[in-house]
Wavefront OBJ file of the C-alpha trace (Angstrom):
o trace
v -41.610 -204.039 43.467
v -42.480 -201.585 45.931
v -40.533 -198.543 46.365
v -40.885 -195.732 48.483
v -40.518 -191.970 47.960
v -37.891 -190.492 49.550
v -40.217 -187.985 51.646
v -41.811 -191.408 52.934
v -38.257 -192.504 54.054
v -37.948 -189.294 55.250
v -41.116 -189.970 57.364
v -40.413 -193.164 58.928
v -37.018 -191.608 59.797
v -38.477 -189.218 61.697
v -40.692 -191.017 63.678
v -37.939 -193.138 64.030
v -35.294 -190.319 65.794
v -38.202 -188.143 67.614
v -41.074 -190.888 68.807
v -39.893 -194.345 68.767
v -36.119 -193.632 70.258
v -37.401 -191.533 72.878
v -39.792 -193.945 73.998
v -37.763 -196.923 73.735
v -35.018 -195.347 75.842
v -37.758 -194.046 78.685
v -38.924 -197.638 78.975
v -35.319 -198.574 78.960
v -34.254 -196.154 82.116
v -37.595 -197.151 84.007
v -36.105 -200.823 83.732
v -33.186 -200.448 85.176
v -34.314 -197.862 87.944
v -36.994 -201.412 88.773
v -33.602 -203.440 88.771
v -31.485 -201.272 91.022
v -34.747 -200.862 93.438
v -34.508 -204.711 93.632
v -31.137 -204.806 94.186
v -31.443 -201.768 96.952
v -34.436 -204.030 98.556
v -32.734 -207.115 98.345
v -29.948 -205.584 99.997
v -31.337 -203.927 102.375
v -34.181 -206.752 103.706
v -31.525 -208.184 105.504
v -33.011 -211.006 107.554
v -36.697 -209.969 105.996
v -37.120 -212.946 103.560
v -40.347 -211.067 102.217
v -38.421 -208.157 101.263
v -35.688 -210.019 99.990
v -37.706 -211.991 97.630
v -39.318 -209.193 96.568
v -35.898 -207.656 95.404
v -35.450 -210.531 93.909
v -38.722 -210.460 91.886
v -37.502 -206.619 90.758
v -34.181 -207.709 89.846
v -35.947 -210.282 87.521
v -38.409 -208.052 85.791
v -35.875 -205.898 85.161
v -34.122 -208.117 83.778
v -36.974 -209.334 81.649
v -37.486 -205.780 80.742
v -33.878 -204.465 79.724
v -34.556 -207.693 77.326
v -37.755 -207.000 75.916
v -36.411 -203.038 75.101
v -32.776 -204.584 73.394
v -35.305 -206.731 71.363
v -37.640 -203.838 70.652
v -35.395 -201.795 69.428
v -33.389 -204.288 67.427
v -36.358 -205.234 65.430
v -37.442 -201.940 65.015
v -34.448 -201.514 63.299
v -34.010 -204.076 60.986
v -37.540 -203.214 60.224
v -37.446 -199.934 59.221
v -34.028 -200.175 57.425
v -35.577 -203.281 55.736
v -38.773 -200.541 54.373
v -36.277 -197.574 53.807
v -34.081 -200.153 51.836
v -37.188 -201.733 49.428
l 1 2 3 4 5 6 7 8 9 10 11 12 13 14 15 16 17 18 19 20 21 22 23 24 25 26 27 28 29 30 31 32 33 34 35 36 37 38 39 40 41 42 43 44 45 46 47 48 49 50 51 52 53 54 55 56 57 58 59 60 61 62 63 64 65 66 67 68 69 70 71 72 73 74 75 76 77 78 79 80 81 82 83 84 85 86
């Protein structure tokens, strides 16, 4: 069984608090400034169906993107904890 040292959990945990976390939660502030430019756009295109779609396109990928950074992060979790745990 593989174990590791506590300085090696001590590692990962680190790169954990100061790397990944910071990261994830920049990615996770530039989705949501996309979604509430969509929604701003959509509002604001008025009788512009261009604009208005493209809102709607920004409101979608950010969307998609709050997603994808949830999911990220979850993994990462259960991940590490899985490794720290072993």
């Amino acid at each position: 069984m593989l174990a590791l040292s506590s300085s090696a959990v001590n590692f990962v945990d680190k790169i954990k608090v100061y790397i990944l976390n910071p990261i994830i939660g920049f990615m996770f502030a530039v989705a949501i400034v996309v979604f509430i430019y969509g929604i701003v756009e959509y509002m604001l295109g008025g009788d512009n169906e261009d604009r208005r779609k493209d809102g709607a396109k920004h409101m979608t990928w950010g969307v998609i993107g709050l997603f994808v950074m949830i999911s990220v992060f979850g993994i990462m979790n259960v991940i590490i904890d899985f490794w720290a745990s072993v």
